[in-house]
C-alpha positions in Angstrom: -54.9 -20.6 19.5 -55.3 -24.4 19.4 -54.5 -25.0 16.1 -55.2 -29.0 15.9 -57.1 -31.9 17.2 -55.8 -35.4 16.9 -58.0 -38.1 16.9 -56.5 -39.5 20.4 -58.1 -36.1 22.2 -55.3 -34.1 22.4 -54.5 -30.7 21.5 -51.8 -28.7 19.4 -51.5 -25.4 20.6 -49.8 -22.2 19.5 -49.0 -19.1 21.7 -48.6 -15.9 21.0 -44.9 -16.1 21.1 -44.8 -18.7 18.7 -44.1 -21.6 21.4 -46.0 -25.0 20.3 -47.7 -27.4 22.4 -48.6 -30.8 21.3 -50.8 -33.5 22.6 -52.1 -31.3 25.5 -55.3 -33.1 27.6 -58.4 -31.2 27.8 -57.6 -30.6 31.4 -54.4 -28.4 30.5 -56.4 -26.1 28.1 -59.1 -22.9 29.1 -61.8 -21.1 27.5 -60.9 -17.8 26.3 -62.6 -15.7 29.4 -63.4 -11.5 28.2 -64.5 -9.3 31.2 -65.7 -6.0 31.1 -65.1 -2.9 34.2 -68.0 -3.6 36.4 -68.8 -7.3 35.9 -68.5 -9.5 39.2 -66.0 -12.3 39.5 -64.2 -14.6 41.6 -60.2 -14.0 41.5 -57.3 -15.1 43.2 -54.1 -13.2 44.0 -51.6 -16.6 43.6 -52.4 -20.2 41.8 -53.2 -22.1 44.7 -54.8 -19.7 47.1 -58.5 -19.0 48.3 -61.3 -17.6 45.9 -62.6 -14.3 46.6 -65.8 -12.4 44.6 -64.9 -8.9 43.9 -65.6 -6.3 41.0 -63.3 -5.9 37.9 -62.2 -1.9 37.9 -59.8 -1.7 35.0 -58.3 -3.4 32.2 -54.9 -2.9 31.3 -53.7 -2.3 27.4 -50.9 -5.6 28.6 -54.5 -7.5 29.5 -54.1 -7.3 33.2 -57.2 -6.9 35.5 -57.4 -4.7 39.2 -60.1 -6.2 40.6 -62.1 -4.6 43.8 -62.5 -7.4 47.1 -65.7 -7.1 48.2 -64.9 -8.5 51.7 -62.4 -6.2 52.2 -62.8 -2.8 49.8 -58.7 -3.7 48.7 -58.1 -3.6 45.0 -55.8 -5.7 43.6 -53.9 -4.7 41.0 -52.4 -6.3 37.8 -53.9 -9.7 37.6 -53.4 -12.2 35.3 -56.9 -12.8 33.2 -55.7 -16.7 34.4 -56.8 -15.8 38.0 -60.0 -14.7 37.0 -63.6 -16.7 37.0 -66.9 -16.0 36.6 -68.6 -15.4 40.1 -70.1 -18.3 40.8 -72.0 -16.3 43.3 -73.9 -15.0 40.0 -74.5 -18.6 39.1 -76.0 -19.6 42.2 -73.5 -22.0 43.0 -72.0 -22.6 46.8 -68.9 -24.2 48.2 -67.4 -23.9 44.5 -63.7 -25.5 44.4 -60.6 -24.1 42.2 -59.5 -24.8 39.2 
């Protein structure tokens, strides 16, 4: 929950656990991203690695995602909602580069 904005552009933020973050950038902060079973999206297994477009197939109660490869047919299996995107195949975008 971003609980403040200075006037300098920065960002006081508090987690669920409590933590506090002050004077984050814009950069270090994301949109709060809901998926449904079914919708289309790009994921990624580690930070870092390649995108892939696959199909979300569950949602977890502890708000982890399996998500279906469509390359490949594998499902991967409690993702982090942080490794998630929406498809930019859907958007008509090409060559898209992470986050």
């Amino acid at each position: 929950m971003v609980g403040a904005i200075s006037n300098k552009a920065s960002y006081t933020v508090q987690y669920d656990d409590g933590d506090i973050d002050e004077s984050l950038k814009v950069l270090c902060i994301r949109r709060l991203q809901l998926y449904e079973v079914g919708e289309e999206v790009d994921f990624r297994t580690e930070v870092g690695r390649q995108w892939m477009t696959g199909t979300v197939v569950e949602i977890e109660d502890d708000e982890s995602i399996s998500v279906q490869d469509f390359s490949s047919g594998d499902v991967f299996d409690d993702l982090s909602p942080s490794l998630l995107r929406p498809s930019a195949r859907i958007k008509g975008e090409t060559n898209v580069v992470g986050l």
